[in-house]
PDB file of N, CA, C and O in Angstrom:
ATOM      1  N   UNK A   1       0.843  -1.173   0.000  1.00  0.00           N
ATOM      2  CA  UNK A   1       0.000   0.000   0.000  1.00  0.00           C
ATOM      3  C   UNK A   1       0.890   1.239   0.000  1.00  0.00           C
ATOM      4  O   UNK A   1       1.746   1.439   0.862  1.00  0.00           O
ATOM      5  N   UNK A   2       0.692   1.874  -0.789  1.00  0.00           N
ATOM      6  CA  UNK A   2       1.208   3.411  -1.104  1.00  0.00           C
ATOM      7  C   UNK A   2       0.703   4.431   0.101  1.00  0.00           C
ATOM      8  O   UNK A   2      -0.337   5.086   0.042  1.00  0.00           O
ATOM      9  N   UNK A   3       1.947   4.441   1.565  1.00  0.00           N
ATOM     10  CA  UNK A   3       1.033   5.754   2.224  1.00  0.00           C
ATOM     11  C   UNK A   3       2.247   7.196   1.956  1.00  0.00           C
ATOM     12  O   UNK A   3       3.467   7.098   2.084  1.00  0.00           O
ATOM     13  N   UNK A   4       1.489   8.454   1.568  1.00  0.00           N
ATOM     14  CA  UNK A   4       2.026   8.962   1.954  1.00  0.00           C
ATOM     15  C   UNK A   4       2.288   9.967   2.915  1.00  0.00           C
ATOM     16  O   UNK A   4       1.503  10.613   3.607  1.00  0.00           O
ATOM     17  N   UNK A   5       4.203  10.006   2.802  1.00  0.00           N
ATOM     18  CA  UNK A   5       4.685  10.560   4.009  1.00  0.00           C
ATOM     19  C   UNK A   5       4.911  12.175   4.141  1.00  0.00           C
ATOM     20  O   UNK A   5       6.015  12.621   4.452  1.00  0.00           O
ATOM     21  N   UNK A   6       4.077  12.800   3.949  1.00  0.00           N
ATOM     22  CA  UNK A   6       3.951  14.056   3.684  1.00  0.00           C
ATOM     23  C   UNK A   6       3.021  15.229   4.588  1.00  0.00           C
ATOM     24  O   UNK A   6       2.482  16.284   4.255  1.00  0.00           O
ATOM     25  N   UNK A   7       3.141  14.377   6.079  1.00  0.00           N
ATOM     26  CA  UNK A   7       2.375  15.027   7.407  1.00  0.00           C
ATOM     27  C   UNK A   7       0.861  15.691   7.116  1.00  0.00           C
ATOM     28  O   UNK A   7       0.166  16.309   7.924  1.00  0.00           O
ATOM     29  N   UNK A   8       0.510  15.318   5.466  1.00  0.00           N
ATOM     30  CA  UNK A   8      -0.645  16.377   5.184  1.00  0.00           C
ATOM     31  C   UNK A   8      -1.540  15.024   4.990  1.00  0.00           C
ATOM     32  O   UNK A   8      -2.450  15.083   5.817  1.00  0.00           O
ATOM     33  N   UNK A   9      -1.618  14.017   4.338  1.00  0.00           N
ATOM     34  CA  UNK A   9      -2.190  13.273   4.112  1.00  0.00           C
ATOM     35  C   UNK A   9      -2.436  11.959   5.129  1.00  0.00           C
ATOM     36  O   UNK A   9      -1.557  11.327   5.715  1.00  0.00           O
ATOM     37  N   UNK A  10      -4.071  11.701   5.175  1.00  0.00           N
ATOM     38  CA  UNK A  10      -4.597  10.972   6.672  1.00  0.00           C
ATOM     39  C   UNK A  10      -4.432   9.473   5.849  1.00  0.00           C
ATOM     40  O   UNK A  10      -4.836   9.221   4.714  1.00  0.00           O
ATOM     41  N   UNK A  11      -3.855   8.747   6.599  1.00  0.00           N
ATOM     42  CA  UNK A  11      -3.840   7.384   6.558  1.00  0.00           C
ATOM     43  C   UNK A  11      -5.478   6.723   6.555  1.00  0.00           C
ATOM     44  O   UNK A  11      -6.210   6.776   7.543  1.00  0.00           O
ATOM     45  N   UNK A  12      -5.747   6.292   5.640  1.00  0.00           N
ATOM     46  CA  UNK A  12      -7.484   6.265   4.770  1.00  0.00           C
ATOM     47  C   UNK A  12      -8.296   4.538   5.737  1.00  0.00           C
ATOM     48  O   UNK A  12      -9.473   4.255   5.964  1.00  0.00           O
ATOM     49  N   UNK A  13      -7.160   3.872   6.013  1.00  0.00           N
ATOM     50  CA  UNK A  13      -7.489   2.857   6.671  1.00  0.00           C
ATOM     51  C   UNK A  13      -6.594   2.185   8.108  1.00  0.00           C
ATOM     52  O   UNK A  13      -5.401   2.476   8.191  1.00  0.00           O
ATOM     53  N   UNK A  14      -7.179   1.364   9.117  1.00  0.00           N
ATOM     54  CA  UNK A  14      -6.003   0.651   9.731  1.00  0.00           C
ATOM     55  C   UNK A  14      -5.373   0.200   9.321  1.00  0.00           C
ATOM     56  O   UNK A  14      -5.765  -0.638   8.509  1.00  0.00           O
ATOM     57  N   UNK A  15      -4.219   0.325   9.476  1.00  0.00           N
ATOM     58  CA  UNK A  15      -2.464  -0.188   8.646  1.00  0.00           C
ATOM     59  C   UNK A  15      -1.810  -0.500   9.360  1.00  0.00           C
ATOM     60  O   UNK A  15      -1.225   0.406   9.953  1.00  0.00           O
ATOM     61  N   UNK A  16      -1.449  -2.102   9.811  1.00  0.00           N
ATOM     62  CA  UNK A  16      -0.248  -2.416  10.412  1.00  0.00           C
ATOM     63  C   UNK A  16       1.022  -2.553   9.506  1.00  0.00           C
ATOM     64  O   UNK A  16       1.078  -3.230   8.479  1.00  0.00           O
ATOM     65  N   UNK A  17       2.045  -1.794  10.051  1.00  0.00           N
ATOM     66  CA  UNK A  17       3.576  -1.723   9.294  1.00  0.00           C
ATOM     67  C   UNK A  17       4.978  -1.902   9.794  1.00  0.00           C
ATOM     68  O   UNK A  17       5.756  -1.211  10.453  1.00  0.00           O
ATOM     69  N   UNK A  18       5.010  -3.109   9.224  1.00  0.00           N
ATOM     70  CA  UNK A  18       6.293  -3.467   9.746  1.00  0.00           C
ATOM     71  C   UNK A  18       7.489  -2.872   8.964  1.00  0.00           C
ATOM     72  O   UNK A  18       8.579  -3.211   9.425  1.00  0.00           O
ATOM     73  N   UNK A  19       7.527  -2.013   7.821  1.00  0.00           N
ATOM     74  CA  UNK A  19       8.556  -1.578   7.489  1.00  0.00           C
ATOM     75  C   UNK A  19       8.315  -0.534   6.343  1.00  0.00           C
ATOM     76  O   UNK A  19       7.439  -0.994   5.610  1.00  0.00           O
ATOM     77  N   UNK A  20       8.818   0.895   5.826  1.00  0.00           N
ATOM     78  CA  UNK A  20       8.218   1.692   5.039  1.00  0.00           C
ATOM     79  C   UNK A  20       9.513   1.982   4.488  1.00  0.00           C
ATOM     80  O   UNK A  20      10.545   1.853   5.146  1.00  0.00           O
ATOM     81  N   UNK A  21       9.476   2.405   3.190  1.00  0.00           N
ATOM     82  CA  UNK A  21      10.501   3.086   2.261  1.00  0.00           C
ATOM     83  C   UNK A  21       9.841   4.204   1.147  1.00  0.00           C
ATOM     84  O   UNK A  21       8.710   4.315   0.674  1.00  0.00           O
ATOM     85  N   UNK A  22      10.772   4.770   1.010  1.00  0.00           N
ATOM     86  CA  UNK A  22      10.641   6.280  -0.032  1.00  0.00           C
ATOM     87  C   UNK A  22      11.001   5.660  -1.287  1.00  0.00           C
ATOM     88  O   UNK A  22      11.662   4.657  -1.555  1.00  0.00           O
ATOM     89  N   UNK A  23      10.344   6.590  -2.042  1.00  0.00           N
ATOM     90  CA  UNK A  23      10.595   6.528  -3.517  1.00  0.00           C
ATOM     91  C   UNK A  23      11.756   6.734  -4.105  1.00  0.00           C
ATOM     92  O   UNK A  23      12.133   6.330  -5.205  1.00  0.00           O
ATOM     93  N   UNK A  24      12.765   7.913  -2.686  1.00  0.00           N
ATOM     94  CA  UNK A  24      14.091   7.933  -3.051  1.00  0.00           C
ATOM     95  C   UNK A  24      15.170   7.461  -2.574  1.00  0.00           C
ATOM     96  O   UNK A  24      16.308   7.923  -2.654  1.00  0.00           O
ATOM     97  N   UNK A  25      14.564   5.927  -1.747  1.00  0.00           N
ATOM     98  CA  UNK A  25      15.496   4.900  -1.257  1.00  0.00           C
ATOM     99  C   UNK A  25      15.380   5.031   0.403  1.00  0.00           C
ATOM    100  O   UNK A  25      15.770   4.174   1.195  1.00  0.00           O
ATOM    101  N   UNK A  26      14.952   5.899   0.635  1.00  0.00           N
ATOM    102  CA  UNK A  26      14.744   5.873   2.272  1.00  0.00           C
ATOM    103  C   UNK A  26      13.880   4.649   2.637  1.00  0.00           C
ATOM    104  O   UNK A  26      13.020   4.115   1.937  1.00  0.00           O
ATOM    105  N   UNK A  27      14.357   4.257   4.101  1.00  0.00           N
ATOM    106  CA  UNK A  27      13.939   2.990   4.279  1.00  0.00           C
ATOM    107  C   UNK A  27      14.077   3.193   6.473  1.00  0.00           C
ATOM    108  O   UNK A  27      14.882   3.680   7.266  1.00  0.00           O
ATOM    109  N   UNK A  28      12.797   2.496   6.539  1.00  0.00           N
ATOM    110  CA  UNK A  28      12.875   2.809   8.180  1.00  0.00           C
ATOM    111  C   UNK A  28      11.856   1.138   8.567  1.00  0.00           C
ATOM    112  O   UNK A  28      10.915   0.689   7.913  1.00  0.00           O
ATOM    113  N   UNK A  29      12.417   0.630   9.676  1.00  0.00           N
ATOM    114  CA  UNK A  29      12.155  -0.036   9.939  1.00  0.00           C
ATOM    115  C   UNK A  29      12.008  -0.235  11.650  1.00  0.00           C
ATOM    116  O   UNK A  29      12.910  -0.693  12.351  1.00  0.00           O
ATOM    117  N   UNK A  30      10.510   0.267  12.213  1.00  0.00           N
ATOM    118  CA  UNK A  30      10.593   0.093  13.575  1.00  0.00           C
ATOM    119  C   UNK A  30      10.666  -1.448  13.915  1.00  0.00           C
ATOM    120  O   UNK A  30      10.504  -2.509  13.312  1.00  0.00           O
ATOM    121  N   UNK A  31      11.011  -1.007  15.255  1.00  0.00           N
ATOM    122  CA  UNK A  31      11.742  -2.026  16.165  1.00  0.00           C
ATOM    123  C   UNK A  31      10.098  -3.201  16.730  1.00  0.00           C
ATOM    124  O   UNK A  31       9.991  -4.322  17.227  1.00  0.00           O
ATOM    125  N   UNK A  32       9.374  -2.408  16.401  1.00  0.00           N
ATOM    126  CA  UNK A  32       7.882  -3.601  16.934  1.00  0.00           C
ATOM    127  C   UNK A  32       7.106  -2.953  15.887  1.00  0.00           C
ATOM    128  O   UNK A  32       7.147  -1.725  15.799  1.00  0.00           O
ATOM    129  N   UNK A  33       6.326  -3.722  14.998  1.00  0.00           N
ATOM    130  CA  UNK A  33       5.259  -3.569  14.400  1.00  0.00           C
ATOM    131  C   UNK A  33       4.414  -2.264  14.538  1.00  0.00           C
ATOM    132  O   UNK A  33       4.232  -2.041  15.734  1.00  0.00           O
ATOM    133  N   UNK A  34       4.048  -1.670  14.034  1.00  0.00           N
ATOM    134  CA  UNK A  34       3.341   0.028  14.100  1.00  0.00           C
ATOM    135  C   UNK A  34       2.121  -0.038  13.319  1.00  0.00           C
ATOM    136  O   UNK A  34       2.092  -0.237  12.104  1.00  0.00           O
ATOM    137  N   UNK A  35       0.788   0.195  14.316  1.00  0.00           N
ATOM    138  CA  UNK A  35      -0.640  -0.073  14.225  1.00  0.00           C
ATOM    139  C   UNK A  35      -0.568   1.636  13.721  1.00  0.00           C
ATOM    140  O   UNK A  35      -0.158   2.388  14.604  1.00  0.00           O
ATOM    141  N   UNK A  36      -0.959   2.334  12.291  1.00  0.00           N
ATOM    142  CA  UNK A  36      -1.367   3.214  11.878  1.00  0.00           C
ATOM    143  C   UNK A  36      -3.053   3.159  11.883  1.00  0.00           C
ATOM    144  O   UNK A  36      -3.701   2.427  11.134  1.00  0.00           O
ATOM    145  N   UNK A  37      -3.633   4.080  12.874  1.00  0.00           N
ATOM    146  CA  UNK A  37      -5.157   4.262  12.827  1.00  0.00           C
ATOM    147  C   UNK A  37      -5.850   5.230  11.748  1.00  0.00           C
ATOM    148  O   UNK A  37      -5.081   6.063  11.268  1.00  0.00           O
ATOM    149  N   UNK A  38      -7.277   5.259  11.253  1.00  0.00           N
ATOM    150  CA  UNK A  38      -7.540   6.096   9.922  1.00  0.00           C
ATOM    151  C   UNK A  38      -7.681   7.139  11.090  1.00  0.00           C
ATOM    152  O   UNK A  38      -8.114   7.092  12.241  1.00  0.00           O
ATOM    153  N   UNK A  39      -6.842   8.586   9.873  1.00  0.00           N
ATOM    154  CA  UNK A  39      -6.407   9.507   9.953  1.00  0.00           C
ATOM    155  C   UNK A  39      -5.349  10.145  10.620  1.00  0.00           C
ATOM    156  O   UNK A  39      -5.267  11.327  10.952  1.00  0.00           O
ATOM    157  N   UNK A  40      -4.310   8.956  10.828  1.00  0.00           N
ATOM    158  CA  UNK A  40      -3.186   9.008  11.313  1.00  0.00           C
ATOM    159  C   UNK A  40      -2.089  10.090  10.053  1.00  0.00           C
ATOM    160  O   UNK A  40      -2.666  10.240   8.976  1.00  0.00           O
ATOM    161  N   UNK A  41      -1.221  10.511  10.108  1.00  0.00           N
ATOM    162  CA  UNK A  41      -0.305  11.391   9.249  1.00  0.00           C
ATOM    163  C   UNK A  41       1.162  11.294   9.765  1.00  0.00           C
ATOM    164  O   UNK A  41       1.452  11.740  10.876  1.00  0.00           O
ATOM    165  N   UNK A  42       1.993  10.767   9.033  1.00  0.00           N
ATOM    166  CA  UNK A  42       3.252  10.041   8.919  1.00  0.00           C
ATOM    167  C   UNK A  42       4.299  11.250   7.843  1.00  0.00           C
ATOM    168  O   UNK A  42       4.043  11.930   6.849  1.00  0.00           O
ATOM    169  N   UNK A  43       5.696  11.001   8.808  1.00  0.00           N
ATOM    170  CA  UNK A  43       6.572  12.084   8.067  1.00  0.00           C
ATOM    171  C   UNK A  43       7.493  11.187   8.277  1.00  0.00           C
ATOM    172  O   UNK A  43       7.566  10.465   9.271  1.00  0.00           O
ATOM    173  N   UNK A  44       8.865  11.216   6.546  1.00  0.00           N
ATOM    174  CA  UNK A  44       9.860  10.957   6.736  1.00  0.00           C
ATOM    175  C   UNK A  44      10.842  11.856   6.854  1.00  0.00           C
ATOM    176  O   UNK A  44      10.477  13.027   6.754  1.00  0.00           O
ATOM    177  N   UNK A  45      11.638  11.719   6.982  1.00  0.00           N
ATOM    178  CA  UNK A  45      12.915  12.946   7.028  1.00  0.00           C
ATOM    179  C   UNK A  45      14.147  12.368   6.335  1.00  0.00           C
ATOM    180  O   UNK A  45      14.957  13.096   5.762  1.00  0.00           O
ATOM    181  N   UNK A  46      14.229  11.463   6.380  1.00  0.00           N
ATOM    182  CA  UNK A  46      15.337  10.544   5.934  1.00  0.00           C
ATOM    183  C   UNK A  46      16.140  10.251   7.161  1.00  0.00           C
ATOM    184  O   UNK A  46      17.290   9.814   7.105  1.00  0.00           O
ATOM    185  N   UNK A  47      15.611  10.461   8.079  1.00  0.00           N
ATOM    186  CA  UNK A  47      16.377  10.523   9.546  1.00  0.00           C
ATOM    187  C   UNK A  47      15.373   9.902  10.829  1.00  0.00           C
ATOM    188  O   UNK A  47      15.707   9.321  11.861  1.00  0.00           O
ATOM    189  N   UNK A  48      14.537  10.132  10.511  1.00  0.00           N
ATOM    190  CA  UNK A  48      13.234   9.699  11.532  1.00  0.00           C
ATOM    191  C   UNK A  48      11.850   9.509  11.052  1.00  0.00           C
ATOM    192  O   UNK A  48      11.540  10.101  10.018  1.00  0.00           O
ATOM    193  N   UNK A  49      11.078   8.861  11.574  1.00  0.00           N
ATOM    194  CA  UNK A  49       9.440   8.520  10.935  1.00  0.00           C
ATOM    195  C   UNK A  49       8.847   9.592  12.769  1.00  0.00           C
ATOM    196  O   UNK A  49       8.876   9.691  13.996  1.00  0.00           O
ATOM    197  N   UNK A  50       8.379  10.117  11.385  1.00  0.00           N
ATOM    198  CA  UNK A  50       7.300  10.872  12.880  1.00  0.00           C
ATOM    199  C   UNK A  50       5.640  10.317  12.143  1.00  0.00           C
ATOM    200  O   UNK A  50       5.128  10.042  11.057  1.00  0.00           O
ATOM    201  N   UNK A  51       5.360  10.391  13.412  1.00  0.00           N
ATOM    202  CA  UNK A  51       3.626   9.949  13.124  1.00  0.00           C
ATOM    203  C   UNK A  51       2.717  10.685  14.068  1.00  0.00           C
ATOM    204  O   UNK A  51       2.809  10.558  15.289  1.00  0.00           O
ATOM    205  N   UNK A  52       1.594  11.671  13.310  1.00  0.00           N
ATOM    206  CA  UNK A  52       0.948  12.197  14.104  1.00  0.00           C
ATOM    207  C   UNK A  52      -0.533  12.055  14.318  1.00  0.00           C
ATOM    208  O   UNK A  52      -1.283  12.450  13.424  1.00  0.00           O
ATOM    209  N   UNK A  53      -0.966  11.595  15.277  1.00  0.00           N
ATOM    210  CA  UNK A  53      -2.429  11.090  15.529  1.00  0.00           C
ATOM    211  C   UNK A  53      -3.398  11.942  15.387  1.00  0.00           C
ATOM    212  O   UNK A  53      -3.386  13.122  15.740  1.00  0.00           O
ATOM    213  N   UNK A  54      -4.391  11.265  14.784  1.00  0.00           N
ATOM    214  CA  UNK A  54      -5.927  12.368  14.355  1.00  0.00           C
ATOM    215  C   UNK A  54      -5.984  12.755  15.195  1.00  0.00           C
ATOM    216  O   UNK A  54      -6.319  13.913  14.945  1.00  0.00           O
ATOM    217  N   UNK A  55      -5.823  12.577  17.066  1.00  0.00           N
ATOM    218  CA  UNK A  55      -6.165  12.712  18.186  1.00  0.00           C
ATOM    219  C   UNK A  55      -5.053  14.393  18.427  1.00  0.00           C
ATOM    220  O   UNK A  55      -5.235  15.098  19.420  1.00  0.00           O
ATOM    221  N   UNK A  56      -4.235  14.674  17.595  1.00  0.00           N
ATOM    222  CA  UNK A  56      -3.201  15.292  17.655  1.00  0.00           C
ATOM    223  C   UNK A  56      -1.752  15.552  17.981  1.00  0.00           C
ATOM    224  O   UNK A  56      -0.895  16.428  17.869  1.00  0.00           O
ATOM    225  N   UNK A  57      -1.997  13.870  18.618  1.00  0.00           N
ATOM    226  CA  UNK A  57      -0.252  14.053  19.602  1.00  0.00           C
ATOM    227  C   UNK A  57       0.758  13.316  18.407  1.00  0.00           C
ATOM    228  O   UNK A  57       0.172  12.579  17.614  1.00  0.00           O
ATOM    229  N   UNK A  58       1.873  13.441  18.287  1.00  0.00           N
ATOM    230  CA  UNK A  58       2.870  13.245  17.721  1.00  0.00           C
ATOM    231  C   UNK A  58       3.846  12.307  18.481  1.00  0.00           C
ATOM    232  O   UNK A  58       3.993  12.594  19.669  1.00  0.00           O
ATOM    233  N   UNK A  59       4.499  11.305  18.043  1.00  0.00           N
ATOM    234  CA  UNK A  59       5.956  10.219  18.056  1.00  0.00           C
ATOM    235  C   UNK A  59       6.294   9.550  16.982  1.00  0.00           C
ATOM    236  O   UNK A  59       5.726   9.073  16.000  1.00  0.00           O
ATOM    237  N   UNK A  60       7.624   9.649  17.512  1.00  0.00           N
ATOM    238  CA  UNK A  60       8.775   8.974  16.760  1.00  0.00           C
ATOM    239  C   UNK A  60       9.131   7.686  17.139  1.00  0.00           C
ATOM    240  O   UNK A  60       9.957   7.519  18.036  1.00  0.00           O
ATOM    241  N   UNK A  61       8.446   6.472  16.383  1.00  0.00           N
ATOM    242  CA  UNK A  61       8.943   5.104  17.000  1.00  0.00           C
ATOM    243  C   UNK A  61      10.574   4.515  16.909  1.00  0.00           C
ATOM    244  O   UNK A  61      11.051   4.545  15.774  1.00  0.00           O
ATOM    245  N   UNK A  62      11.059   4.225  17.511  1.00  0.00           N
ATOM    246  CA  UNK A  62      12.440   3.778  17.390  1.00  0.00           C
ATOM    247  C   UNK A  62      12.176   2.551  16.487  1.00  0.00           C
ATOM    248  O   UNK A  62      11.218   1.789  16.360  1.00  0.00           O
ATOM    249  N   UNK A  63      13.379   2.651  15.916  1.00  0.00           N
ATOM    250  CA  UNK A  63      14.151   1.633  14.862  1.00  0.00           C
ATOM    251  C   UNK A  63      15.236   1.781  13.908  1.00  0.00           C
ATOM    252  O   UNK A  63      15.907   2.806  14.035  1.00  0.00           O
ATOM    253  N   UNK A  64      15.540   0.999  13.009  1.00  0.00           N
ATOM    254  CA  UNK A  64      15.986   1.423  12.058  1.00  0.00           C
ATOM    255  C   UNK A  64      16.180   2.245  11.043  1.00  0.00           C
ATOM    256  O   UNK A  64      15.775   1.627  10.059  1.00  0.00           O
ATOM    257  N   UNK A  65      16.617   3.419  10.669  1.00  0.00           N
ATOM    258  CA  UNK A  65      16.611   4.282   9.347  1.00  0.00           C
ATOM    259  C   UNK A  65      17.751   4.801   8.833  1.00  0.00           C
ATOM    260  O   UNK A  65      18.749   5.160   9.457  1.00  0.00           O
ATOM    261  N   UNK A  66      17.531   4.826   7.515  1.00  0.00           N
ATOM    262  CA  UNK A  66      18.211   4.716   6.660  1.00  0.00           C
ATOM    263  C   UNK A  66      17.977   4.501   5.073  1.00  0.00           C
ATOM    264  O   UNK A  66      16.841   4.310   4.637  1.00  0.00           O
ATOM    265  N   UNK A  67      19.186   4.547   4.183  1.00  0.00           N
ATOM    266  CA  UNK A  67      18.960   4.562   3.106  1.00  0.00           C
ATOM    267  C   UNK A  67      19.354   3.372   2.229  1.00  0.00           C
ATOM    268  O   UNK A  67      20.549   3.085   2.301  1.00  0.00           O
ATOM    269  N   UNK A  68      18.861   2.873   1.691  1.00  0.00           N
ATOM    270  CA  UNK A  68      19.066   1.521   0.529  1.00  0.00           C
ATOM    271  C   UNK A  68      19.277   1.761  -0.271  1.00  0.00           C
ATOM    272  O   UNK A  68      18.485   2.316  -1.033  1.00  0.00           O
ATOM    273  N   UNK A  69      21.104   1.325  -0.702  1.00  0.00           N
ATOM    274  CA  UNK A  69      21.462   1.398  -2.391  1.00  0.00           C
ATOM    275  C   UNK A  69      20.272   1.057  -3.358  1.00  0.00           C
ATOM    276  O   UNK A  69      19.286   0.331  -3.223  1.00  0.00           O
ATOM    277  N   UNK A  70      20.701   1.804  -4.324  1.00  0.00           N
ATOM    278  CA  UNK A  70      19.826   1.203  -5.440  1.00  0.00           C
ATOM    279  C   UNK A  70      20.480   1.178  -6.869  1.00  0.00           C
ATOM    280  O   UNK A  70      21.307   2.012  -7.237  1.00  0.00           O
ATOM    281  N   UNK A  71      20.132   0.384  -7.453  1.00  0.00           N
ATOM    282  CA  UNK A  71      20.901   0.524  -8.694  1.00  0.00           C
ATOM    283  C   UNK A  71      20.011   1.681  -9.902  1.00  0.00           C
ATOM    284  O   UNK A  71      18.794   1.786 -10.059  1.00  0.00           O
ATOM    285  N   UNK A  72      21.136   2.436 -10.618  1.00  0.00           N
ATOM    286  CA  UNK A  72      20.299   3.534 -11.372  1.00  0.00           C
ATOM    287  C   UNK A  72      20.125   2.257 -13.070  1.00  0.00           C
ATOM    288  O   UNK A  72      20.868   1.673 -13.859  1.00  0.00           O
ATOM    289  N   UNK A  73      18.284   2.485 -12.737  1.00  0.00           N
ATOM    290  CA  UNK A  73      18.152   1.886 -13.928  1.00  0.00           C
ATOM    291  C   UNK A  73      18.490   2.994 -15.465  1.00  0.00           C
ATOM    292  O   UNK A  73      18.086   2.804 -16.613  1.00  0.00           O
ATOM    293  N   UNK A  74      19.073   3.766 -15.109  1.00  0.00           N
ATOM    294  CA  UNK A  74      19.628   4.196 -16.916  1.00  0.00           C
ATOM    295  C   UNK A  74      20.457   3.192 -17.230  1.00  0.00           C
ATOM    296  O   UNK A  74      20.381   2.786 -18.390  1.00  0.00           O
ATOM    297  N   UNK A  75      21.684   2.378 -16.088  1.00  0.00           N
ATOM    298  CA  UNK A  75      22.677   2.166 -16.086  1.00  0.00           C
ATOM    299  C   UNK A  75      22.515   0.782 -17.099  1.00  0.00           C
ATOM    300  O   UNK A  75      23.508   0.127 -17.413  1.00  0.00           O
TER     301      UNK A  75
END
């Protein structure tokens, strides 16, 4: 499922996620499974996943982040 991470857009359904990546190789992987509720709103940074609840409060789950080589398909 395509969510995006752009703090403006509400997560449309319950989404459990065990791992999310960017279109430009960013890649984050919390440390326990992450229950996204509808109208939840998710930010990457390339440094941290913030997630902010319809309810309004905001966190940053610990885990993994980072970026994944990729090969350039011109190549």
């Amino acid at each position: 499922m395509l969510l995006p991470a752009d703090r403006v857009s509400p997560v449309p359904r319950l989404t459990l996620v065990d791992d999310l990546e960017t279109d430009g190789g960013g890649f984050c992987e919390p440390d326990s499974p992450l229950f996204l509720a509808i109208g939840d709103r998710i930010s990457f940074d390339g440094r941290s996943l913030s997630v902010t609840r319809a309810s309004g409060g905001t966190f940053s789950p610990s885990g993994e982040w980072g970026i994944r080589c990729r090969r350039d398909p011109r190549i």
